[in-house]
N, C-alpha and C positions, 0 to 999 in steps of 0.2 A: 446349569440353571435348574428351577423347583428346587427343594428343600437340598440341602447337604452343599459343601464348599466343592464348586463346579471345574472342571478343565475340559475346555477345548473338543479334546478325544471323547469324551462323554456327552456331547448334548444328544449326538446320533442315538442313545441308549437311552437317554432320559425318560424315567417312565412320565412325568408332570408335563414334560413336550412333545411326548406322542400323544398323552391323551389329548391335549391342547389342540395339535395339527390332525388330530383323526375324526373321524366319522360322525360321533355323537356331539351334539350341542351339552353343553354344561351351565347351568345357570348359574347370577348370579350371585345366588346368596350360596351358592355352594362350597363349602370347607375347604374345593379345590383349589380356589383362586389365595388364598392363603399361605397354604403349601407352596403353590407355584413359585411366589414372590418371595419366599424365605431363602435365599441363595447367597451366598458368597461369590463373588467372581470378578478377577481382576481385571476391567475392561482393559482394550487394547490401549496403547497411549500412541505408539507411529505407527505408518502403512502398512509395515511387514506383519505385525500383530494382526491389526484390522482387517489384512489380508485372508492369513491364516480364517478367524473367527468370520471374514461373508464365508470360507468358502465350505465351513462347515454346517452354517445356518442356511446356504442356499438351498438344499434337498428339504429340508425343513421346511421352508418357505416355499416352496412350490406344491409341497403335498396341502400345506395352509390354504393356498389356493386354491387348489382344486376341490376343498371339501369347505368351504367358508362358505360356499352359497349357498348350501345346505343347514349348517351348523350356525353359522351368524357369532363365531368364536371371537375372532378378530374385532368385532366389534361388541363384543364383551369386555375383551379384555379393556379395551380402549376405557369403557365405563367404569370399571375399575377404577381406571388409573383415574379419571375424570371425578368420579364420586371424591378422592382420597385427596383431591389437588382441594378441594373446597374448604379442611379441615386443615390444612399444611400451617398454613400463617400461624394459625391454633396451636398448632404441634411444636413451629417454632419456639411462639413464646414460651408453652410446658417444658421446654428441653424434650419430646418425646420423639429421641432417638431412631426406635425402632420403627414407631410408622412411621417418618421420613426416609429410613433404610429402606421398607418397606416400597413407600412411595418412588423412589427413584431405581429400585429395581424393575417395577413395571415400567418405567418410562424407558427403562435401557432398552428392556424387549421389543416394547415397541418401535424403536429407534433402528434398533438391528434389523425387525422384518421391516421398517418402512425402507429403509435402506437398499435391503433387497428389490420392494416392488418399484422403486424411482428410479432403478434401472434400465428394469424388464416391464414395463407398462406406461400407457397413456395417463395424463389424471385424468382422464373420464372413467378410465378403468380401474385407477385408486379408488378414485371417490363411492366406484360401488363397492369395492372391500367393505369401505366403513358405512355401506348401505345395507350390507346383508342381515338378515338376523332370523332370528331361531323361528322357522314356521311350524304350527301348531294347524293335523292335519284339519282338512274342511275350512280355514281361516283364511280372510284375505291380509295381503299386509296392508297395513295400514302407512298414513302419514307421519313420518315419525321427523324428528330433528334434523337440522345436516349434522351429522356427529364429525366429519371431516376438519367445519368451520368452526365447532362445538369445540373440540382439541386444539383447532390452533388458534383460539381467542383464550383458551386456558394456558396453554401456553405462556400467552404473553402475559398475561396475568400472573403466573407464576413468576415469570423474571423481573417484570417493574414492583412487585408486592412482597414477596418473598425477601426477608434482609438476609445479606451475606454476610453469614458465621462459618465458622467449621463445619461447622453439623450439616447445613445447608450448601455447603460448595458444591458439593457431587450432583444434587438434584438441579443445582440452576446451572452449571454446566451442561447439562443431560437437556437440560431445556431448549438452551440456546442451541445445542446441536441437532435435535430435534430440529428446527426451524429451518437451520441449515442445511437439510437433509431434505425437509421439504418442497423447499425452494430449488434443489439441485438438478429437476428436469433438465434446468438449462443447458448444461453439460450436455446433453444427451442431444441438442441441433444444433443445426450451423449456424443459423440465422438466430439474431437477436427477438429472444420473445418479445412480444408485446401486447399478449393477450393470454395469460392464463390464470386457471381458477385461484392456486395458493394465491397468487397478485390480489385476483381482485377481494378474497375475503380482507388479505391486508391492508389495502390501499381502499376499500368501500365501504366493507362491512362492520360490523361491531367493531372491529381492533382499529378503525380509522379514528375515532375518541380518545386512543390509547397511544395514539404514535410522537407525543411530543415527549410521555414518559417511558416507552421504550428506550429512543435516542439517545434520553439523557440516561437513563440506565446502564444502557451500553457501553456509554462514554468514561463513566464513573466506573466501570467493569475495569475499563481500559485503563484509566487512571490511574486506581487506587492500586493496581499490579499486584494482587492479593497470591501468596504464594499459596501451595497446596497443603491444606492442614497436616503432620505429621500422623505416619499412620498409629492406629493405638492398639489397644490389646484384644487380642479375639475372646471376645467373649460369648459367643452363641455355640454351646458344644455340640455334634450331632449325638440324636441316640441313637441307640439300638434299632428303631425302627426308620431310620435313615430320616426324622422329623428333626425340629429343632427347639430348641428349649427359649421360652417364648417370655420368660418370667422376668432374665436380666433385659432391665431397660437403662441400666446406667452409663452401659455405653454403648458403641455400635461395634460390630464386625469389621476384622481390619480389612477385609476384603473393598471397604466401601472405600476406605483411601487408597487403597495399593492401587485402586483404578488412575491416579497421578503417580505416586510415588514408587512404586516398582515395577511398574511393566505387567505386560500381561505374558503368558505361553512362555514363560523365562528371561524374558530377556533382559537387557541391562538397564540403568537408568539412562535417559538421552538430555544430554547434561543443553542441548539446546534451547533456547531463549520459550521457544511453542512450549516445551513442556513442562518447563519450570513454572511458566505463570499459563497453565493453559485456559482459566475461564478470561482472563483479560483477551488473550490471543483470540481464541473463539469466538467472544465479544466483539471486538475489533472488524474481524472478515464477515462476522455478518451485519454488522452496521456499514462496511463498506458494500455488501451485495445490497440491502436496502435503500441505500443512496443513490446505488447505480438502476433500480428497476426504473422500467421506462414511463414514461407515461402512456396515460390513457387517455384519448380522445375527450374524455367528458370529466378525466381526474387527474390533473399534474401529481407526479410522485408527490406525496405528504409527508415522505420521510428526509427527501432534499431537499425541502420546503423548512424543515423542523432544522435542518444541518445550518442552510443559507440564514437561518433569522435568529440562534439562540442567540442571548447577552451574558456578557459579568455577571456574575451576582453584587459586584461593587459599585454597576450601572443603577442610579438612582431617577434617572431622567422619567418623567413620566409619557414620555414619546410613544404613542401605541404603533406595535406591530403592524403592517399590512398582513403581513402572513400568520395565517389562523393557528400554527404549532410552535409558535415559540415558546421559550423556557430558557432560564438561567442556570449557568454552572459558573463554579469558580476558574477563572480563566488563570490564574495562578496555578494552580494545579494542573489543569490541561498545559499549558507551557512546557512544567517541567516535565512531565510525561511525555511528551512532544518531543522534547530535548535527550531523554533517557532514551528514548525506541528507535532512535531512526537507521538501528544497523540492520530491520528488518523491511522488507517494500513496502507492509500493509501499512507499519505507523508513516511510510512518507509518503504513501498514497493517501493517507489521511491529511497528512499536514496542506499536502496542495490541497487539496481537495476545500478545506477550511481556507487556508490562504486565499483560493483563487473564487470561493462563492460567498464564504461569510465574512463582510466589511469590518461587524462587530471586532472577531478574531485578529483582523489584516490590520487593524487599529493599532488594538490591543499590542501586535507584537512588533511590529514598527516602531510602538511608543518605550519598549522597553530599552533597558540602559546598562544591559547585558544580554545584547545578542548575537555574541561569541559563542553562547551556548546552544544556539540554534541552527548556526551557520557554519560551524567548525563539522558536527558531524555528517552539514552534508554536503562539505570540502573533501571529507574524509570518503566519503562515500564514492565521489567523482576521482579521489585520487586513487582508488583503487578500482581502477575502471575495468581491468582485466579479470579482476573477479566476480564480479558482479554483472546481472544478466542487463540488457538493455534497455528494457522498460523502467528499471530502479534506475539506471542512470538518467535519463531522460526525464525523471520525475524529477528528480533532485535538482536538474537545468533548469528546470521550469521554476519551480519553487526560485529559485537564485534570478531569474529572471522576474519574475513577480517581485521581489523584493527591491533592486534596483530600478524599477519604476519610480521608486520615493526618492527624492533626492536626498532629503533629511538622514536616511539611512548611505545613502552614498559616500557621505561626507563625514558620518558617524563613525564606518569600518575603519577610515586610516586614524580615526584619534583612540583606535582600540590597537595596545601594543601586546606581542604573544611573543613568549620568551620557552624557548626548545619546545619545538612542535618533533614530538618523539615518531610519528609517523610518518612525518616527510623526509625522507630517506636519501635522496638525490645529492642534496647537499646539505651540510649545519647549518641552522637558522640559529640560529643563538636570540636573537630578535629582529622581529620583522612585524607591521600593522596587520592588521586581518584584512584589510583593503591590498596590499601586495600579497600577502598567500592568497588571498581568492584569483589574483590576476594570474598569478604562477598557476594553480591548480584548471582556470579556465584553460588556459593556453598551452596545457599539459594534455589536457582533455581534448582538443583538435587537434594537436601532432596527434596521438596515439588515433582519433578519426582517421587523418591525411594517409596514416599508414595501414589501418586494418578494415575498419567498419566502414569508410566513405558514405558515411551517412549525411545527406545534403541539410536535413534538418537539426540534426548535432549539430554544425558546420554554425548553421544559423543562428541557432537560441544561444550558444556561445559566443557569439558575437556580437548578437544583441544586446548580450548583457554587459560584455566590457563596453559598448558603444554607450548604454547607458549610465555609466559608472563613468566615461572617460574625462567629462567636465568639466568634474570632483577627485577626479586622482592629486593626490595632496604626499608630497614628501616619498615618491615612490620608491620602497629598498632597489639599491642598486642592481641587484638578481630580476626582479621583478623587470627593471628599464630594460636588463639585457636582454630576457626571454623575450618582450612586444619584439626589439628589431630582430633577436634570431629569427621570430617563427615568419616574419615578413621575409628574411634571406631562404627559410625554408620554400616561402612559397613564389618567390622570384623565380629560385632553383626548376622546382613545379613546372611552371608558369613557360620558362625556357624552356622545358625537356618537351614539354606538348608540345607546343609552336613549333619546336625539331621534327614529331612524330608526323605533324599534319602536315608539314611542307614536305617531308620525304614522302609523305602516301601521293600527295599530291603530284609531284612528280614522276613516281612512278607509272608504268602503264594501268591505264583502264581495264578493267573487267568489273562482271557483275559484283564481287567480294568485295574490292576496292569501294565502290560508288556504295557501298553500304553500309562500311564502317568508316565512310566521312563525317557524317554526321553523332559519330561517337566523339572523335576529338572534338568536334565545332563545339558539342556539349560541354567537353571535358574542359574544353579551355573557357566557355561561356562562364562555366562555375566558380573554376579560378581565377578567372578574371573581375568575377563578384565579391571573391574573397580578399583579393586584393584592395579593391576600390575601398572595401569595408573597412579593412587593417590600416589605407592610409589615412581614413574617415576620421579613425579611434586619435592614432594619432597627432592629429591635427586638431581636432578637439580640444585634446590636452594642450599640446603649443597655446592655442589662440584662447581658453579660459585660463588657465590656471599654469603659464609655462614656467613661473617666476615661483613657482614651490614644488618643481620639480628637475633639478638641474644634474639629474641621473640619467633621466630619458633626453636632456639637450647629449649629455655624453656618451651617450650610446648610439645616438643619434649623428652624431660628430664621427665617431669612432669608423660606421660603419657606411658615409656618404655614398660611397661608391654605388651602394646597392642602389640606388633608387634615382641615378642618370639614368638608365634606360628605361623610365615612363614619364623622363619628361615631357618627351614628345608623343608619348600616346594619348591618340586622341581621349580614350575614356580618362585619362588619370591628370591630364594638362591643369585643367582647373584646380581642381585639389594638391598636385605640385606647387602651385605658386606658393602657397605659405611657408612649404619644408623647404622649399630652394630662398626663401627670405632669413627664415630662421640659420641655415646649413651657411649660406653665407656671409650672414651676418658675423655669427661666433667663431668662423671660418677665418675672417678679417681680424679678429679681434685677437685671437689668438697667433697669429702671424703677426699683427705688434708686439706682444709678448716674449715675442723672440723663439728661440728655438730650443728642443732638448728639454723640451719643457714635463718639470715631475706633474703626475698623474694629480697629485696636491695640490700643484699651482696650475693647474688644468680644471682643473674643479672651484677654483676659486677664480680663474677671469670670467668663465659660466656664469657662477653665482651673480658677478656686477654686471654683467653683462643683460642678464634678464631681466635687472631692473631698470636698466639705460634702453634695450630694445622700444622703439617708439610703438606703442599698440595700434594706432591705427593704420601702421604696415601692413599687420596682416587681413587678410580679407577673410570679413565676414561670412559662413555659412549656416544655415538653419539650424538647428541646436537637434541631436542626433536624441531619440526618443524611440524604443520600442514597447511596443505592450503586447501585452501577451491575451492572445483569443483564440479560444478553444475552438477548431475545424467542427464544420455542420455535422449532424450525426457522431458527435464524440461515445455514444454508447459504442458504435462499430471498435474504437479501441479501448474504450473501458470496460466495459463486460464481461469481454474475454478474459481480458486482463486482470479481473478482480477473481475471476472461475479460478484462474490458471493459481493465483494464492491459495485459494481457499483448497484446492487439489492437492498444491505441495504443502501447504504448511496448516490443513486444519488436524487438530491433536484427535491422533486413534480414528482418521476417517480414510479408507482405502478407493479409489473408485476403478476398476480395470481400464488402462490406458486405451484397450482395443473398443473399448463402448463410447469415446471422447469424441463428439463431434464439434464442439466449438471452439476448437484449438488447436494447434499440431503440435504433438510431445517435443518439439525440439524449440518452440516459438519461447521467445523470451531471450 
């Protein structure tokens, strides 16, 4: 950094960054700050970079410190950048290159040492960095601004007003991470903040007037997936006196792109979704950490406030807002974006997120007439369970679970047909409704639970979901009828192997070990025995709505009787037996007229008459199976983290050392 095209190995030597970190104060209107900001250098794009570059700017940043309270550098520099953000829009409209080059060098600097000190400091002990300043001897200091609050109200100003072009990508990048850097104490405890200063400037002070076109900036950030300008031709030569030639303004330094487009410290390009679009990325995980800040006592978050109430811009209603940040976007646009992102957590942590708070949104996408494009990817998501960490799969439940609340959409997915679904690997689907692959992929997703994660809430929200799907299952592919009675044979099997384990412990002699892992099995089998009840819930459902448009599940059902004599007589399952022992003996009788040796064809076809001759008020009525989905008290305790632990792995060119992590454990996820 300072004048000449910078690397890494060289900041320790830079003469423009020791005079910066040393002893004397420099004023502002000094030649230096000039010089300083004339630099070439390819910010980092992933952690290993970012890496390398804290751990060169650390020594830097500490000698800054210890001479800043003397010098009032650090908060020069800040002014700088601050004077130059006011003439930016300006600068846009001229095309003037160079002072946006300019301008986004200082922000980088700053970036880098804030970086350093949200580490290694309280913010009471930030806040004095950007309190210090140059004493004049015999003088007292005076009252001056909060320049802290001053930068990050410019900030934002900077990313809602600033339009994105080329010329501009790098500095509103540089902005948004900036913020994001600010905000990142939180990494640094266990406990979920709920009271600090970056919060309350955001959520009280000046930028509280600002928070409904942050939001949608952000959004549009994310939308539009604006890829990284290509880099151009270097045109800033050094000279002779290691200065730079200050006259070409026609274009910028390629140094300003390669900060996306080639890496920094050599490395390669990282052909990853963050790098390729990384202002949208970046965008994205800080509109998720703004969503997630907690509230205050005396200020509900203003930015979940702004999330829960935007509208269409095709909404014409003149219905006013309760909530004071609302704002339109085009919800056509958010869709498809919505639809395009979901192989990453942040876009499906968005999507619930919008699903499950804004009504407007959950309208919106219900009412659509292609949402195959919504729900395929995050089928897809679920079907590759094994790759993917546990919180993305858990989101993507939920999301599916949300969705099946609607019946309209229940009954929607089987009249959507999907011909070679290339990903579903298990068997050829040649054609099957999106209402049977969702069924297959749910019920793929608790075998692979049953045998690895036995997670009790996986278990649930998947079953929730086919429970509320069940009374709308229409024309089920016959794959689809097999897997329900397989996974219910999987868990009779279950179901049996416990009741073995607990009557042999039982049995055996007492001691203190024994009488203490009794109540393991009593659990284990309490659980399975919930899952059961629930499988035979689903259905029975089906039979007793809709059994006469699906005579796949009568034949798998037929096929496989035997399983389900032994809970006739248990007590929990007796009542809900009586409808499958009506139906099983029914088509049971009827096919024993039929004769015998009977082709699979003509099996399928005394089914088909037969569901329509079953008299309906055989079967007995039960209350119409309904779950909804509510988010647990304190949902910050797992979203928080949760949104850190992205922003950790996947913000572009941000490194934070694992060993400084306290709001998460490196293996959580």
């Amino acid at each position: 950094m300072g004048a000449n095209t910078s690397r890494v190995n060289d900041l320790s030597e830079n003469k423009n960054l020791r005079t910066l970190i040393g002893t004397e104060p420099i004023s502002e209107n000094d030649p230096f700050w000039n010089q300083l900001i004339s630099f070439t250098f390819a910010s980092p794009t992933n952690s290993a970079d970012a890496k390398i570059l804290e751990e060169a700017i650390t020594p830097l940043a500490k000698n800054l410190v210890e001479n800043n309270p003397r010098t009032g550098n650090f908060g020069s520099l800040v002014r700088i950048f601050l004077n130059r953000t006011k003439e930016l829009k300006i600068s846009t409209e001229c095309q003037d290159q160079l002072f946006i080059w300019q301008a986004h060098n200082t922000l980088f600097m700053i970036r880098c040492l804030l970086k350093v000190f949200m580490s290694q400091m309280t913010e009471e002990e930030l806040h004095l960095q950007f309190s210090y300043q140059k004493r004049e001897p015999g003088t007292c200091a005076s009252e001056k601004e909060d320049l802290l609050e001053e930068m990050m109200c410019n900030l934002v100003h900077l990313i809602i007003e600033v339009p994105l072009l080329d010329i501009t990508y790098s500095i509103l990048f540089e902005a948004v991470t900036t913020v994001l850097v600010l905000l990142s104490s939180q990494l640094f405890h266990k406990e979920v903040l709920r009271d600090s200063l970056i919060y309350k400037y955001l959520m009280q002070g000046r930028c509280l007037p600002l928070t409904s076109r942050l939001v949608k900036t952000l959004l549009y950030n994310f939308i539009r997936q604006e890829k990284c300008p290509p880099p151009t031709t270097q045109i800033f030569e050094p000279q002779a006196e290691g200065g730079l030639l200050y006259g070409l303004a026609s274009g910028v330094a390629s140094g300003l792109w390669t900060v996306f487009t080639l890496g920094g410290a050599g490395s390669k390009p990282n052909p990853d979704q963050e790098q390729l679009l990384p202002l949208s990325n970046q965008s994205l995980l800080l509109l998720l950490v703004l969503a997630n800040l907690t509230d205050r006592p005396d200020c509900p978050n203003p930015y979940r406030q702004a999330i829960m109430s935007f509208k269409n811009t095709q909404d014409t209603s003149s219905v006013p807002s309760s909530h004071p940040h609302t704002f339109q976007i085009n919800f056509n646009s958010l869709y498809t974006a919505l639809c395009d992102g979901q192989r990453s957590d942040q876009a499906t942590l968005l999507l619930y997120t919008l699903l499950h708070q804004n009504t407007n949104v959950r309208n919106y996408m219900l009412s659509r007439t292609d949402m195959e494009n919504l729900v395929m990817p995050i089928l897809e998501i679920l079907y590759h369970v094994e790759e993917r960490n546990s919180h993305h799969v858990y989101m993507a439940l939920i999301i599916l679970l949300i969705l099946t609340e609607d019946d309209a959409f229940n009954r929607s997915i089987h009249e959507v047909i999907l011909k070679n679904i290339t990903w579903y690997t298990e068997r050829t689907l040649s054609e099957i409704s999106l209402g049977s692959l969702l069924i297959l992929v749910v019920i793929r997703t608790i075998q692979f639970n049953m045998t690895r994660t036995r997670d009790k809430y996986l278990h649930t929200n998947c079953l929730a979901a086919l429970a509320n799907m069940s009374a709308q299952f229409r024309c089920l592919h016959q794959y689809a009828a097999q897997r329900i009675i397989s996974l219910f044979a999987l868990l009779s099997k279950k179901h049996n192997k416990v009741l073995e384990q607990a009557t042999q412990s039982l049995r055996g002699p007492f001691s203190s070990d024994d009488t203490a892992s009794l109540p393991d099995y009593a659990q284990d089998l309490n659980v399975i025995e919930e899952v059961i009840r629930m499988m035979l819930e689903i259905i029975n459902s089906c039979l007793a709505n809709s059994l006469h448009h699906n005579p796949n599940l009568v034949y798998a059902l037929l096929y496989k009787r035997e399983l389900f004599e032994q809970f006739r007589s248990h007590p929990s399952f007796q009542d809900i037996m009586q409808n499958l022992d009506v139906v099983i003996g029914f088509f049971s009788a009827r096919l024993e007229q039929a004769g015998s040796d009977l082709s699979v064809e003509r099996v399928q076809e005394v089914i088909k008459q037969g569901a329509v001759a079953l008299p309906k008020d055989r079967l007995k009525k039960f209350p119409e199976l309904k779950f909804k989905y509510v988010e647990e008290d304190q949902p910050e305790e797992f979203f928080v983290p949760y949104v850190w632990s992205l922003v950790f792995n996947s913000g572009v060119g941000l490194y934070w050392n694992p060993q400084g992590i306290e709001l998460f454990s490196m293996d959580s996820g």
